[in-house]
C-alpha positions in Angstrom: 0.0 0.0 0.0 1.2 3.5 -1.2 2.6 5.7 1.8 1.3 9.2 2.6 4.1 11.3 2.7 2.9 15.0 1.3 0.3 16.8 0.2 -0.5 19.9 -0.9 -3.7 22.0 0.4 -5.2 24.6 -2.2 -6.6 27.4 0.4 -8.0 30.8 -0.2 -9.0 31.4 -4.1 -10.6 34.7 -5.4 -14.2 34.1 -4.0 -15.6 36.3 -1.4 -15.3 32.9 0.8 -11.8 33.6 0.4 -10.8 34.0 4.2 -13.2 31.3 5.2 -11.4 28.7 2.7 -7.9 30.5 4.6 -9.7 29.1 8.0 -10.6 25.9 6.4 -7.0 24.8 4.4 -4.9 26.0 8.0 -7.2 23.8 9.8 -7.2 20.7 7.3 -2.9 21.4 7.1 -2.2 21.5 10.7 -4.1 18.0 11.3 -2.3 16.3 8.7 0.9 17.5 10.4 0.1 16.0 13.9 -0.1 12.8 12.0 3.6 13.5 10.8 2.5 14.0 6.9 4.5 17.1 5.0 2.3 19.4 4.3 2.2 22.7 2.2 -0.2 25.3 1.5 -1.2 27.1 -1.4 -3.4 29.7 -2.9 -4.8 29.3 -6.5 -2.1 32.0 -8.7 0.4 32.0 -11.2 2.5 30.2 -9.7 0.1 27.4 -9.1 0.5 25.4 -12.7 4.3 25.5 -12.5 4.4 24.2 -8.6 1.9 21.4 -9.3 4.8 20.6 -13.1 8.3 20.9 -11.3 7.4 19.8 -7.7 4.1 17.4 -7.4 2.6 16.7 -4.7 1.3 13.2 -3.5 -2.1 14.2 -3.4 -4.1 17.6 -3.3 -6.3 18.7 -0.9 -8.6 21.5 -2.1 -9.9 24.0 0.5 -11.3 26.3 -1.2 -14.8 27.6 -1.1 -17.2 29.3 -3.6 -16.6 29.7 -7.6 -13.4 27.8 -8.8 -13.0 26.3 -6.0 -16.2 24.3 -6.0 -17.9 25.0 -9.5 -15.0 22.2 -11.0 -12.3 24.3 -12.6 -9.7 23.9 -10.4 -10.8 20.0 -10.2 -10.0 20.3 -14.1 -6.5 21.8 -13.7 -5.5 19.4 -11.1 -7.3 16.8 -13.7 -5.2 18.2 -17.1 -2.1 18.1 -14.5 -2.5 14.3 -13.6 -2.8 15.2 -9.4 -4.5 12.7 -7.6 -6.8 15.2 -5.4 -9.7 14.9 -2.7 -13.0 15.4 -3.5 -15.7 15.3 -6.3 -14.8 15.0 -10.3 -15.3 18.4 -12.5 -18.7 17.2 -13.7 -20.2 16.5 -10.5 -18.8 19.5 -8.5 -20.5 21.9 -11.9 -24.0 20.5 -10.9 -23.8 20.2 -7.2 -22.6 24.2 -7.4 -25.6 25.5 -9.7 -28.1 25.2 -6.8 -31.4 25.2 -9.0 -30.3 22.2 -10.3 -29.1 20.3 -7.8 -32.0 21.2 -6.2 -34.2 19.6 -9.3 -32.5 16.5 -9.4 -32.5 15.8 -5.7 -36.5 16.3 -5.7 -36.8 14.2 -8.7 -35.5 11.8 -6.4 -37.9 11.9 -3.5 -36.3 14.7 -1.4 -38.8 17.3 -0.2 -37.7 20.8 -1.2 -39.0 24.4 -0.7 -40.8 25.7 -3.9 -39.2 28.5 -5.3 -37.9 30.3 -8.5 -34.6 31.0 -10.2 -34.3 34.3 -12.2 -31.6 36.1 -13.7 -30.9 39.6 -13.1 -31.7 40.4 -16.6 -35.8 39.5 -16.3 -35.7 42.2 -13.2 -34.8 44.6 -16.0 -36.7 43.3 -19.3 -39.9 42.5 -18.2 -40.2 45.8 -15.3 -38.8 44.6 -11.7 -42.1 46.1 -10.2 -45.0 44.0 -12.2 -42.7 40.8 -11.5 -41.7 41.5 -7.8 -46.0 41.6 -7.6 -46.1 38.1 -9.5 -43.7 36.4 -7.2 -44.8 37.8 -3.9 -48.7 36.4 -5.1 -47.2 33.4 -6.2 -45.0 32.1 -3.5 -46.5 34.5 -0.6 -44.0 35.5 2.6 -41.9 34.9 4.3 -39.0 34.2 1.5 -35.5 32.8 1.4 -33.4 35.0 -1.6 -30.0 33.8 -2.3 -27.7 34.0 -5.5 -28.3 30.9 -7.3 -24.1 29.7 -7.1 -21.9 30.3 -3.9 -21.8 29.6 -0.2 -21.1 31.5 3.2 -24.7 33.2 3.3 -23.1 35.7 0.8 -25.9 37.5 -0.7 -28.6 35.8 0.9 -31.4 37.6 3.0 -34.8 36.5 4.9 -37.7 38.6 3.3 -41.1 38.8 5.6 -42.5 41.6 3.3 -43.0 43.0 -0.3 -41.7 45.8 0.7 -38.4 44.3 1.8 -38.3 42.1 -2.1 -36.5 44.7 -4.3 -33.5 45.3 -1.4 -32.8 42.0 -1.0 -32.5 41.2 -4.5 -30.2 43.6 -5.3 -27.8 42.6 -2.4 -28.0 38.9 -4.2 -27.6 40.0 -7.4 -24.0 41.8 -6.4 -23.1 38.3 -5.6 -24.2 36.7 -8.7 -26.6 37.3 -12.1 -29.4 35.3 -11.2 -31.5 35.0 -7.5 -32.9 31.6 -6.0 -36.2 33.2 -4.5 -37.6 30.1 -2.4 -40.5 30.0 0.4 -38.9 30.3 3.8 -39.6 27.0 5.6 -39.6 27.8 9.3 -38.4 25.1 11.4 -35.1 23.5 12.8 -31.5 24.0 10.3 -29.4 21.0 10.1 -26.8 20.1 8.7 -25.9 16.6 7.7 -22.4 15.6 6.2 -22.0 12.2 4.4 -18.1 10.7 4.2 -16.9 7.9 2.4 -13.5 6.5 3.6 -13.9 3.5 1.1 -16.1 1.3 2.2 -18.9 3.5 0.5 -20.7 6.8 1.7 -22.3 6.9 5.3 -24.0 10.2 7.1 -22.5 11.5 10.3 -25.0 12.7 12.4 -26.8 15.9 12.0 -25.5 18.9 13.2 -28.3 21.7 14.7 -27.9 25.1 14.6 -29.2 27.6 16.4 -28.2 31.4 15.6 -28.5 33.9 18.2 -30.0 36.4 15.4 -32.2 33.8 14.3 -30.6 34.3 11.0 -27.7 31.9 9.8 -25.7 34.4 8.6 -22.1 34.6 7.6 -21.3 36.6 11.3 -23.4 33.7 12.6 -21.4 31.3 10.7 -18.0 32.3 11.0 -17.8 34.4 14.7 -17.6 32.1 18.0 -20.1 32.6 20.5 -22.7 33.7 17.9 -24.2 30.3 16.7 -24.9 27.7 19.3 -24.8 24.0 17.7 -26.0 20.9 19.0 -24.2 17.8 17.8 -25.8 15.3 17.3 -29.1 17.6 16.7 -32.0 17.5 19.4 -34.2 15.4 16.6 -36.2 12.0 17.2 -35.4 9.0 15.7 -37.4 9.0 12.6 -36.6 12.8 11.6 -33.0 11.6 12.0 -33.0 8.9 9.6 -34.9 11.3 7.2 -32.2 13.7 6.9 -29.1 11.4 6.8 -31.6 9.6 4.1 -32.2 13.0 2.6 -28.1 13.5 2.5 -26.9 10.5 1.3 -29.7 11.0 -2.0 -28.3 14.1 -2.4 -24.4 12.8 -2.2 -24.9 9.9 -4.3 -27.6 11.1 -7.1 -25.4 14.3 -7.7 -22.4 12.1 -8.1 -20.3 13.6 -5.2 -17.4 12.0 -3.7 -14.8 11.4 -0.5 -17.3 13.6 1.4 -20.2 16.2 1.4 -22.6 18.5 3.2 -25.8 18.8 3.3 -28.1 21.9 4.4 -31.5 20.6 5.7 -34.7 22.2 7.6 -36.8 20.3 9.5 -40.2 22.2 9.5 -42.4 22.4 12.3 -44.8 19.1 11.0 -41.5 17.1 11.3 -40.7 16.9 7.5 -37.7 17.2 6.2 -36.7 19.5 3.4 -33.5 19.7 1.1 -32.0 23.7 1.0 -28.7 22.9 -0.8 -25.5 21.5 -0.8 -21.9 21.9 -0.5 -18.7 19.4 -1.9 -16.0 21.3 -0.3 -17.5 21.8 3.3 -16.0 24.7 5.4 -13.7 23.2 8.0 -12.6 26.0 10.7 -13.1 25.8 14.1 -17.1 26.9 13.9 -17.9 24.7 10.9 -20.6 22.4 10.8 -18.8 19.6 8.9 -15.7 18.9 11.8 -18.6 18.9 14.7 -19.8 15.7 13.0 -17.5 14.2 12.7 -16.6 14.6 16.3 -20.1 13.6 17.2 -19.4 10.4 15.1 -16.3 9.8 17.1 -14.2 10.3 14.4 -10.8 12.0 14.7 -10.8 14.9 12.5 -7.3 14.2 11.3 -7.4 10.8 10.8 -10.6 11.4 8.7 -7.9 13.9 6.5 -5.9 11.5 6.2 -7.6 8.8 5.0 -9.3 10.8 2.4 -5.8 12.0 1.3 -4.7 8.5 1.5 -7.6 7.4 -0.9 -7.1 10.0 -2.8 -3.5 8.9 -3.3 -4.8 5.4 -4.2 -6.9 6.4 -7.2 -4.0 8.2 -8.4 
């Protein structure tokens, strides 16, 4: 069997998730290290293509959040480059990152979702914003979930409880992206569920509550200690607990996803269970949802790195 010996972790990118993904790649780099394994850290530059060409790197472990780091094209480089790397192929990580679709394929396969629509910035514009902010409030009623229809870390994304609060929270979405995920806000209980496979197929850790001091699961509420109180493993019966790891494991397998994946859940207050989105490069600092379960699994966060780097290493 093929030694693990060093790998290279891809942290930071251009996103706005940029010092998130920083967090995340220190994190994942300073547990492989207390297992002994060389480890190096690197942004996605210039000097990325010639690093991964005149010194390779056993395996590559991308940290990185938002576009390139999780729509595929990095994936592709490190494909065109011949890298063994962690993580989901190109084509799956595409559809996993557009969220209207991966939000259609997962209900086509028996997952509850919120209804919603997905519009481009453009229709807001060509059609008059007014007469189609009136046809979406009548159609989907409030409260309302907006969020840009690619990305992560609550950038862009706003509860709406009125008409009159439509138009400013599109516009903050739309300075995150060109087209807006407006989706019935389900009131209930946010989980998360994160599904890992260390080879002998994909299994759910148990689901992680959250519980925001704003009530909001914002990127503060993410990201600052002390602001977002978790429970792990959730306060959930039995039977809503097997719904949502069933819900995660759909959502891992039928979008193709690989080594390991998260999924965002809400439990509504009739006990259902209902699909939001999903993410194939999790966020692993200190407050991140992913890490907490697999401590609740009692799982050693860098032995779980390893192994996936290890696997990783093995395809290659």
């Amino acid at each position: 069997m093929a030694d693990l010996d060093r790998v290279l972790v891809l942290a930071g990118g251009m996103s706005p998730e940029h010092e998130v993904s920083v967090r995340s790649g220190r994190r994942v780099a300073e547990s492989l290290r207390r297992l002994d394994i060389e480890v190096q850290v690197a942004d996605v530059d210039a000097t990325l293509l010639a690093r991964l060409a005149d010194d390779p790197p056993q395996v590559v472990f991308p940290v990185l959040h938002g576009a390139s780091g999780e729509d595929g094209a990095i994936r592709e480089i490190l494909e065109l480059s011949g890298v063994p790397y962690v993580g989901a192929v190109p084509s799956a990580c595409r559809v996993a990152f557009a969220k209207p679709t991966a939000k259609a394929l997962v209900a086509r396969n028996g997952v509850a979702v919120p209804r919603g629509v997905t519009l481009p910035k453009a229709a807001f514009h060509d059609l008059g914003a007014p007469a189609l902010l009136e046809r979406i409030g009548g159609a989907l009623g409030f409260p309302l979930f907006i969020k840009p229809d690619q990305g992560g870390s609550a950038f862009g994304a706003t509860a709406v409880d009125s008409a009159e609060e439509l138009s400013a929270a599109l516009v903050g979405c739309f300075a995150y992206g060109d087209a807006a995920l407006i989706e019935e806000r389900v009131r209930g209980t946010e989980i998360t569920v994160g599904v890992l496979d260390l080879g002998d197929g994909p299994f759910a850790l148990p689901p992680v509550e959250i519980v925001p001091d704003g009530g909001v699961y914002d990127y503060a509420a993410r990201y600052t200690a002390g602001r977002t109180e978790f429970f792990s493993p959730a306060r959930l019966p039995a039977d809503i607990v097997d719904a949502a790891t069933s819900a995660a494991l759909t959502a891992h397998e039928v979008l193709g996803l690989r080594d390991f994946s998260r999924a965002d859940l809400i439990v509504d207050g009739q006990g259902d269970v209902r699909f939001l989105e999903v993410q194939v490069a999790p966020g692993m600092t200190e407050t991140s949802t992913f890490p907490l379960g697999v401590d609740a699994a009692d799982l050693d966060f860098a032995v779980v790195c390893r192994e996936l780097a290890h696997q990783a290493l093995l395809r290659g």
